[in-house]
C-alpha positions in Angstrom: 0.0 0.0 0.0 2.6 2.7 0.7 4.5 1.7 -2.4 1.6 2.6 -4.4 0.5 -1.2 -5.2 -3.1 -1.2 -4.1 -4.3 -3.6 -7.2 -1.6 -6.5 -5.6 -2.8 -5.7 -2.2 -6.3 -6.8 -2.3 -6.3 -10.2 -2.5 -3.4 -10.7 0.0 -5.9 -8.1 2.2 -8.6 -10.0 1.3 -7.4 -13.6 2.5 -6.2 -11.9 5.7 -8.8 -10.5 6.6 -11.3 -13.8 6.1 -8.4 -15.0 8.9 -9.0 -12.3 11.2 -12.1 -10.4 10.8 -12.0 -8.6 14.3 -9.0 -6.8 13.1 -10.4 -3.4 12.8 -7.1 -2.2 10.0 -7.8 -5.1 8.4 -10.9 -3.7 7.1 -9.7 -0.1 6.8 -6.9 -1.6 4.1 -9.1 -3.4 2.1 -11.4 -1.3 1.9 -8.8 1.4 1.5 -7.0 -0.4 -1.6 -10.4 -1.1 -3.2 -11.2 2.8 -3.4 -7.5 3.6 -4.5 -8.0 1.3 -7.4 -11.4 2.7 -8.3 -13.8 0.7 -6.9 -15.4 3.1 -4.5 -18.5 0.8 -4.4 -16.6 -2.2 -3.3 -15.1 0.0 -0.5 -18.0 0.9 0.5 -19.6 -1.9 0.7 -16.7 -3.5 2.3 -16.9 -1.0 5.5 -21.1 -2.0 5.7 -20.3 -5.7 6.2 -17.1 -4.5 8.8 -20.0 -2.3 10.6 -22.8 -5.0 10.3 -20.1 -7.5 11.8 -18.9 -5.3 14.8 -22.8 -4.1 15.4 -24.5 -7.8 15.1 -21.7 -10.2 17.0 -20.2 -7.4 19.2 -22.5 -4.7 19.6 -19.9 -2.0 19.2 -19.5 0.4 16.4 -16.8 0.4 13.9 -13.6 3.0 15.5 -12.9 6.5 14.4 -10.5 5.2 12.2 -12.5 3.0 10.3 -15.7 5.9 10.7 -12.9 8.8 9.0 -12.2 6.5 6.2 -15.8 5.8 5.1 -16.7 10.0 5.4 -13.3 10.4 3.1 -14.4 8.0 0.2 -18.0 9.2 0.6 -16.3 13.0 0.1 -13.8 11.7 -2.7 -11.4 13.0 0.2 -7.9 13.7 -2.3 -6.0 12.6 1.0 -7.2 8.7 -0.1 -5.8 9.3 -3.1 -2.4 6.7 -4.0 0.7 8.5 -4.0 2.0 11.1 -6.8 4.0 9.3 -9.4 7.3 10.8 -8.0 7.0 9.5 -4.1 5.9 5.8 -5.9 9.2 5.9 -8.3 11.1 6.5 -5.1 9.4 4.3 -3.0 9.8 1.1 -5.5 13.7 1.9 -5.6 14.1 2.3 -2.7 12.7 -1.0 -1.7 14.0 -2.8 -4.5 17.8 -1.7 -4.0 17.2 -2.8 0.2 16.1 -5.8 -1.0 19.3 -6.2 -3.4 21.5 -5.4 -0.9 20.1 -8.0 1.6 20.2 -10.7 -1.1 23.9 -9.8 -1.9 26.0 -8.3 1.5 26.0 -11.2 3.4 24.8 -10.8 6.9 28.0 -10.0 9.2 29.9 -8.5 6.4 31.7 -5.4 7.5 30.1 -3.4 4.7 26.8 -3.4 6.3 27.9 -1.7 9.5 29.7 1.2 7.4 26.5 1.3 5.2 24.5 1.6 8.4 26.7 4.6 9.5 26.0 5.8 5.6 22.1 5.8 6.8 21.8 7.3 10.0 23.8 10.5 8.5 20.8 10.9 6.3 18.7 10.3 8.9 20.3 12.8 11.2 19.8 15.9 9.1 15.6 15.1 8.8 15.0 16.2 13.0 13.5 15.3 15.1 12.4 11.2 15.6 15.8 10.5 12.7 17.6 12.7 14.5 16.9 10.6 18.0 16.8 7.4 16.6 20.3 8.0 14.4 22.0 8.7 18.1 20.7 5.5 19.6 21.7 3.3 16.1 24.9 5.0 16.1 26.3 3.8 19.2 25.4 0.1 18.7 27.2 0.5 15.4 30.0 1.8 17.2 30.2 -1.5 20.0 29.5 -3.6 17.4 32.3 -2.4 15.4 34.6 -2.3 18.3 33.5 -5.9 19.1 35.1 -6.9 16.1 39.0 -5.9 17.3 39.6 -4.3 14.0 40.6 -0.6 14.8 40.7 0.5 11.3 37.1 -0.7 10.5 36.0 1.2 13.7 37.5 4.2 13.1 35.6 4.1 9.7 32.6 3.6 11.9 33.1 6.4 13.9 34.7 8.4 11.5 31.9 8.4 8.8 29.2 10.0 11.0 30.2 13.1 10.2 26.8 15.1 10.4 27.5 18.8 10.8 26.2 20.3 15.0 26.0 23.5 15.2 24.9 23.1 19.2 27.2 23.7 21.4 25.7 21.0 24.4 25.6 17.9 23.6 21.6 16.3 23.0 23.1 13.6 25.0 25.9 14.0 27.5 26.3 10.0 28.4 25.9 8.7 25.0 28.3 11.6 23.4 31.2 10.5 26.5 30.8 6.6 25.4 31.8 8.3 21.4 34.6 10.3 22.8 36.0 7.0 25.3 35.6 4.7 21.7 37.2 7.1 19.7 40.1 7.3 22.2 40.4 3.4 22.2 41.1 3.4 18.3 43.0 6.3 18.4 45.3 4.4 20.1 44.9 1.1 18.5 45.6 2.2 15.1 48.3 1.6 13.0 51.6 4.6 12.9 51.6 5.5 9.4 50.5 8.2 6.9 47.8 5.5 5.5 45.8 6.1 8.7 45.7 9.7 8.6 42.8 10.2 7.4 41.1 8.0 10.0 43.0 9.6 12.9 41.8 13.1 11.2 37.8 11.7 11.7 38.5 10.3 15.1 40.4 13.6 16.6 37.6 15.6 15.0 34.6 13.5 16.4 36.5 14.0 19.8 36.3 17.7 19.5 32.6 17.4 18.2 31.7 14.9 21.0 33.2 16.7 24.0 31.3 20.3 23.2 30.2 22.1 26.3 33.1 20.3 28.4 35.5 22.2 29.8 38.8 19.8 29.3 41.7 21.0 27.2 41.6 17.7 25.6 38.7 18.9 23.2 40.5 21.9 21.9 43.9 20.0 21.4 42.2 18.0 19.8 40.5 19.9 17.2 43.7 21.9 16.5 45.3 18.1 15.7 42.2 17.3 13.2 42.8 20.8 11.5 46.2 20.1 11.2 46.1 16.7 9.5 42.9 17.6 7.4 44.5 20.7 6.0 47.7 18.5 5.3 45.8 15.8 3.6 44.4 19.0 0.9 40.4 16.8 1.8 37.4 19.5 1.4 35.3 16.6 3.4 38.0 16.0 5.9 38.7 19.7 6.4 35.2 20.7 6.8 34.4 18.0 9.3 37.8 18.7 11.0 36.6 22.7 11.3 33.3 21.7 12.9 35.3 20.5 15.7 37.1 23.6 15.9 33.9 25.7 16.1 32.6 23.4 18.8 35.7 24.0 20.7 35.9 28.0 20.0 33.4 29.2 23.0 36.2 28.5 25.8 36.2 32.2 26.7 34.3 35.2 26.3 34.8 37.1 23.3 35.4 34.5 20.1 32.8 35.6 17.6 34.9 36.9 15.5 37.2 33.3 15.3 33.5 31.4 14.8 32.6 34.1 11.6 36.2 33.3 10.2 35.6 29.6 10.8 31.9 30.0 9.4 33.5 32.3 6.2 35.5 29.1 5.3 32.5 26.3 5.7 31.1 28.4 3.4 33.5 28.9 0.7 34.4 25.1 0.8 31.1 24.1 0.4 30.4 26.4 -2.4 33.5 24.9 -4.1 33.2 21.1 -3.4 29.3 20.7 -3.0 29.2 20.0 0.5 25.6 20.9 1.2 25.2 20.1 4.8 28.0 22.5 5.7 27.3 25.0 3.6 24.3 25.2 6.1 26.7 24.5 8.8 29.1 27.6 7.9 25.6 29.9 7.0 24.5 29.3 10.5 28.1 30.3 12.3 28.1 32.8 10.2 24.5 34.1 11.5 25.2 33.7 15.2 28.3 35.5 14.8 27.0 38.5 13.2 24.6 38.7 15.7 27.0 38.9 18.7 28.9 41.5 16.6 25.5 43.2 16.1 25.7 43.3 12.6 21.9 42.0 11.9 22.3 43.3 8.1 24.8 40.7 7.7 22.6 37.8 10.2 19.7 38.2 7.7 21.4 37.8 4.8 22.9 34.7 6.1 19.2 33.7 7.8 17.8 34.0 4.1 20.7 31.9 2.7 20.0 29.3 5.0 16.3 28.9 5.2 16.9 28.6 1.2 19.1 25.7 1.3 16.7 23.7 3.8 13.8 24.4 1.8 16.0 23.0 -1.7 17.8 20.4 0.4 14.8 19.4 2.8 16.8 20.3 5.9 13.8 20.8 8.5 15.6 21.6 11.3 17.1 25.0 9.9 14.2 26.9 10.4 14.2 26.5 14.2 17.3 28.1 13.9 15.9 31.0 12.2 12.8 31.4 13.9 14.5 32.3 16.9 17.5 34.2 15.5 14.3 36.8 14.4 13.0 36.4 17.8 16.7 37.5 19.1 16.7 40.2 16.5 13.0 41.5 17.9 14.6 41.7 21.3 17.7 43.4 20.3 16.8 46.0 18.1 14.2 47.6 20.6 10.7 45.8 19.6 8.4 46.5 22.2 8.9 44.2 25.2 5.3 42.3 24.5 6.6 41.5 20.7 10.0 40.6 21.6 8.5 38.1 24.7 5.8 36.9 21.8 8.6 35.8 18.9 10.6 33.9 21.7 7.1 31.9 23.0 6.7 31.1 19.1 10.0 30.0 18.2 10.1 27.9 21.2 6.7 26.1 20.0 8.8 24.9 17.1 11.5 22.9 19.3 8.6 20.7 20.4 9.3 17.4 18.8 12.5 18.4 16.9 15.1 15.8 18.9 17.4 18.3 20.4 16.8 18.5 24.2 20.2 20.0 25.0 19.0 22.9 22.8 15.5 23.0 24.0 15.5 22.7 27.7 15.6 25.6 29.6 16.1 27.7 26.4 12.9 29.7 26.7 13.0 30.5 30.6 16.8 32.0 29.9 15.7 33.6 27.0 12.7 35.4 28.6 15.3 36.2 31.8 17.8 37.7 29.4 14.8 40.1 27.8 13.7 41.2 31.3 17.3 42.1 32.4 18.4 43.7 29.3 15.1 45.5 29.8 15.3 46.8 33.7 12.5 44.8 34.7 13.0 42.6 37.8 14.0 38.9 36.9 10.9 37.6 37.7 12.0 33.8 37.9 9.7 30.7 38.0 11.4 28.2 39.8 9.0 25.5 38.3 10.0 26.3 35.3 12.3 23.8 33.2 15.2 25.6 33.8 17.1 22.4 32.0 21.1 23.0 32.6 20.6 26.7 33.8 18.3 26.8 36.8 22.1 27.3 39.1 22.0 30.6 37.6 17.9 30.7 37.8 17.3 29.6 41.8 19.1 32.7 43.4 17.0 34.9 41.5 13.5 32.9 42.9 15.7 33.4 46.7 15.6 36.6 46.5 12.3 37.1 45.5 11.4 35.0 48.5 14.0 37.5 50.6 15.8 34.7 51.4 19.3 36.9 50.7 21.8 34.5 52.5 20.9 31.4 50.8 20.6 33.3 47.6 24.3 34.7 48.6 25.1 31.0 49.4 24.4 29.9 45.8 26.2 33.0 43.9 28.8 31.8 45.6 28.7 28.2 44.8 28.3 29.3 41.1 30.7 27.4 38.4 32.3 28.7 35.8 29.9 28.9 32.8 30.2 25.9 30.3 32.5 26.7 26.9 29.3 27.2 25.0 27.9 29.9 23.1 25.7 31.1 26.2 28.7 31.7 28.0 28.2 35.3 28.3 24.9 35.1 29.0 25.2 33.0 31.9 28.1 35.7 33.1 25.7 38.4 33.0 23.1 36.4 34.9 25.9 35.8 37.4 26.6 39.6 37.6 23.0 40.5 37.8 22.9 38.4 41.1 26.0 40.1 42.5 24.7 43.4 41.9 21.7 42.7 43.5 23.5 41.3 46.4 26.4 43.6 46.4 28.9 40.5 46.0 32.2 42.5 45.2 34.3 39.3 44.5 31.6 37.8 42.1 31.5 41.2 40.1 35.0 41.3 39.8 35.0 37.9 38.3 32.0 38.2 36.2 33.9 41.7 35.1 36.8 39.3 34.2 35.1 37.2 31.8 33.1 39.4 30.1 35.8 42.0 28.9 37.0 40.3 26.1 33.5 40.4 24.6 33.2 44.5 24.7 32.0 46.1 21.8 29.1 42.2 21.4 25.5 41.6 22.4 25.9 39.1 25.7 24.6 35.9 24.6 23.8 36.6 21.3 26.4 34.6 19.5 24.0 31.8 20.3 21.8 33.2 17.3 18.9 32.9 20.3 19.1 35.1 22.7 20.7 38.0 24.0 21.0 39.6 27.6 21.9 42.9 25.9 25.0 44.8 25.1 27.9 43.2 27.1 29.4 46.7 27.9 26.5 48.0 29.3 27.2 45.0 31.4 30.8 46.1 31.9 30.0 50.2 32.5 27.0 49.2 35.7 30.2 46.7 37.4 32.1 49.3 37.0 30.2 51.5 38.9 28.9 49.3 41.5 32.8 48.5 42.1 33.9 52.0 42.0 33.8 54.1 45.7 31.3 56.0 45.0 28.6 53.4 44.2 30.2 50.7 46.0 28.3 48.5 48.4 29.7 46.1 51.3 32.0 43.9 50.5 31.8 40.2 50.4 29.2 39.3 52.9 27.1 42.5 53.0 23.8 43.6 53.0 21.9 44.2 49.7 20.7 48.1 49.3 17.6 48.1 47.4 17.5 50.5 44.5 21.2 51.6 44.6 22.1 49.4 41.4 21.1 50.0 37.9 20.8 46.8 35.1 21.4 47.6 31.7 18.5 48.6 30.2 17.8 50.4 33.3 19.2 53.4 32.9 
């Protein structure tokens, strides 16, 4: 039926449902692949004997599914209809060249797990149930590679899943660590040579892929190594794969936009030279989150448009969540009123539902909304029952000192980590140095001061292409003050003074 064969369906339908005529689909297919083939009688008639049969031996009536399908052929619903003459083509290949290659690859032949691989890259890029379910397959590929002691084979394995990420958490810290520990077990069980450079190349660069948002300088060393090698090796494929590991490592400090729109410039160009379609959406998006942090929006949209263009040719679905909410940032940086702004981010958080990336999606909206109130100077407002996701450290002193519960809230400032190396680190810092104005926490200012200088002159937070907590040296000017003696407050340990500190936005 969903290869567009109705006509050979009916009598095997037929015979099977003689066998099991309490099976509800059974009738609903028949009756279904009578219609498509143009007997709209027959199915008709076949859904009054299913209805008859459930009413006289069961006393129930037929189901909705089996009720929708009898209003749609009495409507000549075009939903019915078979499928267009393109989707069948596809359809019939594509089950004809499974079945070829099941007839000819024998079972445990090392080609099917490297074909699998192949598979789940496509799957990947279609979002999110491919995108959940190419995770899960890919790390049985990888133990059952591993399983067979041949390093080369598994670095092929690992190597070959080379799906761009423009994220910079991982959808799945546990399952990412497992990658990183088997790509470190072949690293070091492959062969010295220059023949297995090119596997060492994928391996290093799935390391720096698989331990984003980890602060280790084993990540960054070794992305440098997978540049190195790819760029020596004169592979467009290699090199591109090896520079999305150096984007994921490039959000160690504060600051790096412009590195990411130099990294995003090349993606680009080599993608326009060598087809590489999936990073040319790769390098579009870097490119867009860059811009932004740089407050260049001209420059974002025309990299937005690009984008959104490519997934529409190349049936890339998971673009336009991106670009939803890089507008949404760009309503609440360029001054839309505070009701539009809060509206776009509500929306563009509506379209992460179901799209398989929970390390994007959780707690995204809540910080998002936080960031817009703070660049604002309105109060924080924070809903601890929110799904805070991997911010609510940052979130819960905000909710204590709503409740005037200072010393706790003081308590948990100070228990504050360093941001993760992602591209919400400034974000985070200026949620940190919103708390420490509020509680007059020189030390924490001081360090929040630290890490946001080498961003002056960006939007905090905005390199995400998400979100922004506004200009990071408005940020830097209200420390400033609150550190300087005029504006000072009591040092570490004091009491808060209500009123005496002014947010950005605030002025």
């Amino acid at each position: 039926m969903e290869l567009g064969r109705a006509a050979e369906a009916v009598p095997d339908l037929d015979a099977h449902l003689t066998e099991h005529p309490w099976r509800e689909e059974a009738w609903r297919l028949l009756a279904l692949a009578l219609y498509r083939t143009g007997r709209q009688a027959d199915a008709l008639a076949v859904l009054r004997r299913a209805r008859a049969l459930l009413a006289g031996q069961l006393g129930v009536d037929p189901g909705p599914r089996l009720r929708r399908l009898e209003a749609g052929i009495l409507a000549q619903d075009p939903g019915l209809d078979p499928p267009s003459e393109p989707a069948e083509a596809a359809a019939r290949l594509w089950a004809r060249a499974t079945e070829a290659y099941d007839r000819t690859v024998a079972a445990g032949a090392h080609a099917r797990l490297e074909s699998t691989v192949g598979l789940l890259r496509s799957l990947a890029v279609t979002g999110g149930g491919g995108l959940e379910a190419a995770r899960e397959h890919r790390t049985t590929a990888v133990a059952a590679a591993e399983e067979t002691g041949d390093a080369e084979l598994t670095a092929r394995v690992i190597g070959a899943y080379d799906v761009p990420a423009i994220w910079t958490r991982s959808d799945d810290p546990e399952r990412a660590r497992r990658i990183v520990e088997a790509a470190e077990r072949t690293l070091a069980a492959l062969p010295d040579g220059t023949t297995a450079e090119a596997d060492r190349c994928r391996l290093l660069a799935t390391v720096a892929l698989e331990s984003r948002g980890v602060r280790s300088p084993r990540g960054p060393r070794a992305a440098d190594a997978a540049e190195r090698i790819a760029r020596g090796l004169d592979d467009p494929a290699l090199l591109a794969f090896a520079l999305n590991g150096v984007f994921m490592q490039s959000c160690t400090t504060a600051g790096l936009a412009p590195r990411r729109d130099a990294t995003g410039a090349e993606l680009v160009a080599l993608a326009a030279r060598h087809g590489l379609v999936n990073y040319a959406v790769l390098g579009h998006l870097i490119r867009l989150q860059a811009r932004s942090a740089l407050a260049d929006f001209t420059a974002a949209d025309e990299h937005a448009t690009a984008v959104d263009r490519l997934a529409e040719r190349h049936e890339r679905p998971l673009v336009a969540v991106f670009t939803e909410w890089y507008r949404a940032l760009r309503r609440a940086a360029t001054g839309s009123p505070y009701d539009s702004a809060e509206a776009a981010y509500r929306s563009a958080a509506a379209g992460l539902d179901g799209a398989g990336m929970p390390g994007l999606e959780r707690g995204l909206l809540p910080l998002a909304l936080l960031g817009l109130r703070l660049a604002r100077g309105r109060p924080a407002e924070v809903d601890p029952r929110a799904d805070w996701g991997p911010y609510r450290p940052w979130a819960e002193p905000f909710a204590l000192l709503a409740d005037g519960r200072d010393a706790e809230a003081r308590t948990a400032l100070r228990a504050l980590p360093e941001p993760p190396p992602d591209l919400l680190y400034e974000a985070l810092c200026c949620a940190e140095a919103a708390l420490a104005l509020e509680l007059g926490d020189h030390p924490a200012l001081e360090r929040t001061y630290r890490r946001l200088l080498p961003a002056s002159g960006e939007l905090a937070g905005a390199g995400s292409g998400l979100l922004t907590f506004g200009p990071v040296d408005d940020w830097l000017a209200v420390i400033r003050r609150a550190l300087g003696p005029a504006s000072a407050g009591p040092h570490q340990g004091g009491t808060r003074r209500p009123g005496t500190v002014r947010r950005p936005g605030g002025r």
